[in-house]
N, C-alpha and C positions, 0 to 999 in steps of 0.2 A: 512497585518494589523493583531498585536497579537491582542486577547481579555483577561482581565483579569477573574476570578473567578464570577459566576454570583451567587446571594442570589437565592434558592429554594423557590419558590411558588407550590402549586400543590391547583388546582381547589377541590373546594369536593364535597362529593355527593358519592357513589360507582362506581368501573370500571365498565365502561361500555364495553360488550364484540362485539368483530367483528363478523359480520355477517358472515356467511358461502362462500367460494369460489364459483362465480358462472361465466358462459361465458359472456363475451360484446363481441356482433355482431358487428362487425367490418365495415366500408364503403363497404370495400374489398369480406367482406363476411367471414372472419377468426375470430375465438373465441377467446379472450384472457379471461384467467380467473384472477379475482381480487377480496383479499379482502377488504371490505370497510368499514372504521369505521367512522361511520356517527359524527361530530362536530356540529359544529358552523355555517358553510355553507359559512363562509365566506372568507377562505383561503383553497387549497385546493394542498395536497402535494404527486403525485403518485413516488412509489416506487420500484427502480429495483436493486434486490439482486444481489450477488456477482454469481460466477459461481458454488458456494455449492447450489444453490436457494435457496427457501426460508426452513427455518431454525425452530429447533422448538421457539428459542428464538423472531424471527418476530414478534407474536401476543401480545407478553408483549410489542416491542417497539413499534409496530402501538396504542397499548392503552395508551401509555406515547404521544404520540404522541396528539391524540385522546381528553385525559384529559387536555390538554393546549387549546382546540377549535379550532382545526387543523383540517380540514377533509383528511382522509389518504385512499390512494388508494394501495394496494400490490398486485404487478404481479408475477403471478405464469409462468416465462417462461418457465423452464424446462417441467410442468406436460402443458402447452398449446400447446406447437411443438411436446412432446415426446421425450423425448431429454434427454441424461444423464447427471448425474451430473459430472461439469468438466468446466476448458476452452473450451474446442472443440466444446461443444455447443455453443458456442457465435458465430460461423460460420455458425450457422443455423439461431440464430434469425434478424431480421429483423426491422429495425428501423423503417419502414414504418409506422408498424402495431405500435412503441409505437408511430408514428407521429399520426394514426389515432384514439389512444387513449384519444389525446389530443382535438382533434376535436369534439368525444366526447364528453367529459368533456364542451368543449365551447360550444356546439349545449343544450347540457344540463344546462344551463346559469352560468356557473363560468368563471367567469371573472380575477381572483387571484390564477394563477397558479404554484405552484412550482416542477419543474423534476427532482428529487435527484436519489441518489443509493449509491453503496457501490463497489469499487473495478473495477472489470471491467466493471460492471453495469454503470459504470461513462462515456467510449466513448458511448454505446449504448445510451446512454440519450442526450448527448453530438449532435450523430448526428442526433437522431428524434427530437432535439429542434431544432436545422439549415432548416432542412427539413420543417417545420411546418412554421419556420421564411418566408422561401422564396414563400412558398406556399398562406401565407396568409401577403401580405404588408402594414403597417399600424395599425395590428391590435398589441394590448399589453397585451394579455390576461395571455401571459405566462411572468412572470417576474424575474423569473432568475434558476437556478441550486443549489442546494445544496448536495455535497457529503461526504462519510467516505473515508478516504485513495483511491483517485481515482487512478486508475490502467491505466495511456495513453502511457506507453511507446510499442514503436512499433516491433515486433518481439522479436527475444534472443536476446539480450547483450552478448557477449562473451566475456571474464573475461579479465580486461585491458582495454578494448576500451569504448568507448562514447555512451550510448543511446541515439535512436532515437525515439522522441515521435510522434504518430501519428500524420497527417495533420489536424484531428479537433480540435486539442489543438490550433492551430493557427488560425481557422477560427470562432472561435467564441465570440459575443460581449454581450451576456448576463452577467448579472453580476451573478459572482458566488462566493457562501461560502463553504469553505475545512474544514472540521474536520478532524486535524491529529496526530493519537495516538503516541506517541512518539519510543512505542517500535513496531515498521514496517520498514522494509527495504524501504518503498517506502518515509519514514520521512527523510533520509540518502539525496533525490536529491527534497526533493519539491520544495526549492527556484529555482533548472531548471525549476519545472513543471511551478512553479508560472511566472519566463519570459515567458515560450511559450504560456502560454494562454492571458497573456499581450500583446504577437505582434498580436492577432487578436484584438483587444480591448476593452476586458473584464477588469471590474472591480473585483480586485479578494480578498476576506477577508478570510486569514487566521488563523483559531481557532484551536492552538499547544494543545493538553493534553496529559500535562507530567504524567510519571510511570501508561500508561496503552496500550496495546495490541491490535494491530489490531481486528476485532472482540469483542472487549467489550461490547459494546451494547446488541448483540446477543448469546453471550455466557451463559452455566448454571449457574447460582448464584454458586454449587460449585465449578465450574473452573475459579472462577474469582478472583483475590484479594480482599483487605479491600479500597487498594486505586481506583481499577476498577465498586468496587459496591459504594465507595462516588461516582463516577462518572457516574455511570451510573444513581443513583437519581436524577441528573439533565439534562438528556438527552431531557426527554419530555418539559424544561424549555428553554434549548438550541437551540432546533429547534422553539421551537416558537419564540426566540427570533433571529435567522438567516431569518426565513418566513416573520416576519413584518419587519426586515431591508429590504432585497429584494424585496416586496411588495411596500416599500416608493421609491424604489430609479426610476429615469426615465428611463422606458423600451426605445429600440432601436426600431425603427417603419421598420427597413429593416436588412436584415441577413448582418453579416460581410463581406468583402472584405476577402479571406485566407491570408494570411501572409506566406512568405517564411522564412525557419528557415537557416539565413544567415551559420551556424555552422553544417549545416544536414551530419551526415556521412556516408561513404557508408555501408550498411548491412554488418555486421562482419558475417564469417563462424559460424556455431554451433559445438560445439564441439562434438566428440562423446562419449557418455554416456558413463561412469566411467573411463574415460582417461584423461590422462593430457594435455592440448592445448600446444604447442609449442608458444612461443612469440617470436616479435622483442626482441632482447638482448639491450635496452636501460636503463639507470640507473632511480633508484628509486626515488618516491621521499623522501622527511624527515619524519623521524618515532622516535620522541621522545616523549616518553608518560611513565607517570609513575606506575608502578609496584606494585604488593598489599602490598609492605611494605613502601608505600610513597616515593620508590627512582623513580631515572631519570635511563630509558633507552633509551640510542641511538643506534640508528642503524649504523650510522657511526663511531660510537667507535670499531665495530666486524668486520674489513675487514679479509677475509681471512676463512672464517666459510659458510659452506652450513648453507643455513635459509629459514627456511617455515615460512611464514605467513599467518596467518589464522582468519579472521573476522568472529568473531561468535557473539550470543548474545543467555542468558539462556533459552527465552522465545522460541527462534526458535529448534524444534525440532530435525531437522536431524542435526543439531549442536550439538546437546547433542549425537546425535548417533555416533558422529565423534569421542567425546573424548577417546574412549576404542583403536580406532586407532592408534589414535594419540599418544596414552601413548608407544603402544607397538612398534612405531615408531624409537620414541625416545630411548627407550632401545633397538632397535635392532642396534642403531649406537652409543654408550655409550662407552665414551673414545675418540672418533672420532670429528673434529672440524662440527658436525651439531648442527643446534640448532632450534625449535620450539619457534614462537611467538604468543600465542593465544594473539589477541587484540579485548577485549571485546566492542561493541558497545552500549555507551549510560546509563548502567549500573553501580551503586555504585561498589567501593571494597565491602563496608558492604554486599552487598546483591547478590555479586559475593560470595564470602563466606559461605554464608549461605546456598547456592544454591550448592558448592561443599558438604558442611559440611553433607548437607539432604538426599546429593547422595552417600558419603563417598567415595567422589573424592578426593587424595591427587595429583595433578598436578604435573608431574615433566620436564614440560617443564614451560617456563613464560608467565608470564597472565598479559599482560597491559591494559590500560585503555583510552577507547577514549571516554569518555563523552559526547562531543560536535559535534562527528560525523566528525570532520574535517580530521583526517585521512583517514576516510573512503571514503570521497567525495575525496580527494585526489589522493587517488588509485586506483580510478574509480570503486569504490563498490555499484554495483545497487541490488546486492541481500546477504542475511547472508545463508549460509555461501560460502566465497571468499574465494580464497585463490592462492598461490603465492611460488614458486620456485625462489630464489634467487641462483645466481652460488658463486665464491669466490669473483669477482669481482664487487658483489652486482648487476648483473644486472636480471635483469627479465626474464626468460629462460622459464618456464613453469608458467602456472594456471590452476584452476579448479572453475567453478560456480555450487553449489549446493554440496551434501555431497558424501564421497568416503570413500573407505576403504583403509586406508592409509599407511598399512602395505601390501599390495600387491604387487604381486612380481615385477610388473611395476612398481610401485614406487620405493621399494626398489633399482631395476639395476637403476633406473634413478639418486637417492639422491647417488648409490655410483659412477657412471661414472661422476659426477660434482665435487666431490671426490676425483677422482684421474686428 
C-alpha cells in the first residue's frame, strides 16, 4: 500500500529533551540501557538502531517522535553487550532480551505497543516480537512493527544470483509499516521483501519516499538535502500516523505458522574480496535505457564488444570511488571493441549532471538511466555498486558486488583474454 504526501502538524509547547541512558533490569538479570522520552502514555514505540547504533542524529528523531505523543523507547545495543560498531555485532545481541523488554514495558501497564527499527535492527525486532507472540497467547499488547529500509535478506548474495531472505520474514503475522527511501539498494527488491513477509501473514503498508537516502531521518542537517530536510519535517508526523494505523488494526492473539519460501535458493558462494566471481556463461537480459542526451541505448544492438556493466548510484559512495577506475579502464583499452555502461539507479539525468559537473567528472564511458529500478531488479541487483563482465557473445562471464579497482591488472588480463 503506497501513502500519499501527509499535511504537517507539530504539537507546541517547546522540545521536550530525553532523559539520560539508564540500565532496565532485565527478567534475565541483563541491563539493557534505553532512552526514554516520556509522551502521552498512551502509545508506546521502542526503538532498535541500525548496526552503526545509535547515532548522534537519534535524540532529534526520538523528540519528533515524542512531540506527536508517542512515548519512545531507544536502545543502546551496542554500549549494553560492549560490542562494536558494525554488522558483527548483531551475532551477539539477543532477541530474548529485546523479548523481555517488552514484558517490561507490559508489567509496566502499556498496553499499545509498537517494535520498530532501522536496517538490520528490522530481523532483531522481527524475531523478539515472535518470541514475545508465542510466549504470551492471547495477549494484544504489541500491535505491530514499524521500520526504515529493513535489512532481512539472509547472508551474501553473490553477484547474479537470487537473495535469500531470512526465515522471519515468513513467520510473522503482525502487521507491519515499511518506510522506504528511494535512494537504498534495499528499495531495488522491496516488493520481494513485501511477498515474503505476506507468506507468513502479515498485513504489510508500504510508505515509498521519493529523492531521499537511506538514513535521513538520522543524518546531520548539513549532510542532508533540501528534499531530505522537507522530509525529515514530517517524520515525527509520519510515525504517529503509522502507530495509530497499527494500534486500530486487529492484533493476532497467536504467533504465525512459518511459511516456506516456495523460490528459496541455495546459499550462493562469497566471492573473494576484490576479485572478479566467475559466472554461468548464460545470456543477459534486456538493457535498453536511455542515455544523458535522451537517446535509446540497447544492448543488443553491440554484439561483438567486451562490456562492463556497472550499477551505480551518486548517493552510494564506493560508487563514486569506482569512477577514477573505471575512467582509466576505459582508456587503457581505447580503439579496442570494449565498452563501459554505467547505469545509474533511480536518479535524474538533471541531477546525474550536476553530480558529475560538482565533481568535474567528464565521463567517457556511457551513463544510462534506470529510474524505475527495473533493470536492476532484472539483473538481480541486491546491492549498488553491481557490476557485470559480458564476453562478445553478451553472455555473462564474470561479476563483482561492492566496489574494485578496476584498472588492476586482473582485470585488465581478464577484459583483454575475452578480447582475443
Amino acid at each position: 500500500m503506497l501513502f500519499g504526501l501527509l499535511g504537517l502538524t507539530l504539537l507546541g509547547g517547546p522540545n521536550a529533551l530525553a532523559q539520560e541512558f539508564k540500565d532496565i533490569r532485565l527478567a534475565s538479570g541483563f541491563d539493557l540501557q534505553t532512552a526514554q522520552y516520556a509522551a502521552e502514555g498512551r502509545h508506546l514505540l521502542i526503538w532498535i538502531p541500525s548496526k552503526y547504533g545509535v547515532r548522534a542524529g537519534h535524540p532529534e528523531f526520538g523528540s519528533a517522535v515524542q512531540r506527536e505523543g508517542i512515548d519512545f523507547w531507544l536502545i543502546d545495543l551496542h554500549t549494553s553487550y560492549r560490542a562494536p560498531r558494525g554488522r558483527h555485532a548483531y551475532e551477539q545481541f539477543r532477541s530474548q532480551h529485546i523479548k523481555e523488554l517488552i514484558d517490561h514495558a507490559v508489567l509496566n501497564g502499556w498496553q499499545s505497543i509498537v517494535l520498530g527499527g532501522e536496517s538490520r535492527g528490522a530481523a532483531l525486532a522481527m524475531q523478539a516480537a515472535r518470541q514475545w507472540q508465542i510466549e504470551n497467547p492471547g495477549c494484544t499488547a504489541l500491535k505491530g512493527m514499524l521500520f526504515y529500509h529493513p535489512h532481512l535478506i539472509d547472508g551474501h548474495t553473490a553477484i547474479g544470483e537470487r537473495a535469500d531472505f531470512l526465515p522471519i520474514a515468513r513467520s510473522t503475522n503482525l502487521p507491519i509499516y515499511l518506510f522506504q527511501p528511494q535512494h537504498s539498494s534495499k528499495y531495488l527488491h522491496s516488493q520481494e521483501l513485501v511477498e515474503q513477509l505476506q507468506l507468513g501473514g502479515t498485513a504489510v503498508y508500504f510508505h515509498f519516499l521519493p529523492g531521499v537516502r537511506g538514513g535521513f531521518h538520522i543524518r546531520p542537517a548539513a549532510h542532508i538535502s533540501p528534499r531530505e530536510a522537507e522530509e525529515r519535517d514530517l517524520v515525527g508526523e509520519r510515525i504517529r500516523h503509522a502507530v495509530n494505523l497499527l494500534a486500530r488494526l486487529p492484533s493476532p492473539k497467536r504467533a504465525a505458522v512459518p511459511a516456506v519460501d516456495p523460490t528459496r535458493a541455495r546459499p550462493a558462494e562469497v566471492a573473494e574480496q576484490g576479485a572478479l566471481t566467475p559466472l554461468r556463461t548464460d545470456q543477459v537480459p534486456p538493457l535498453r535505457l536511455v542515455d544523458g542526451s535522451g537517446q535509446w541505448f540497447d544492448l543488443a544492438e553491440h554484439p561483438g564488444e567486451v562490456i562492463l556493466v556497472n550499477f551505480w548510484a551518486s548517493w552510494c559512495n564506493p560508487c563514486v570511488k569506482e569512477i577514477a577506475s573505471l575512467t582509466r579502464l576505459v582508456e587503457r583499452f581505447e580503439g579496442q571493441p570494449f565498452r563501459v555502461l554505467a547505469v545509474n539507479v533511480g536518479e535524474s539525468t538533471a541531477h546525474v549532471a550536476a553530480f558529475f559537473q560538482e565533481l568535474g567528472i567528464s565521463p567517457n564511458f556511457d551513463v544510462l538511466f534506470d529510474l524505475d529500478g527495473e533493470a536492476a531488479r532484472a539483473w538481480k541487483v541486491y546491492a549498488v555498486p553491481s557490476t557485470y563482465l559480458l564476453d562478445r557473445q553478451q553472455g555473462r562471464r564474470y561479476g563483482h558486488r561492492g566496489a574494485l579497482r578496476w584498472d588492476q591488472s586482473s582485470v585488465v588480463d581478464t577484459v583483454q583474454d575475452l578480447l582475443q
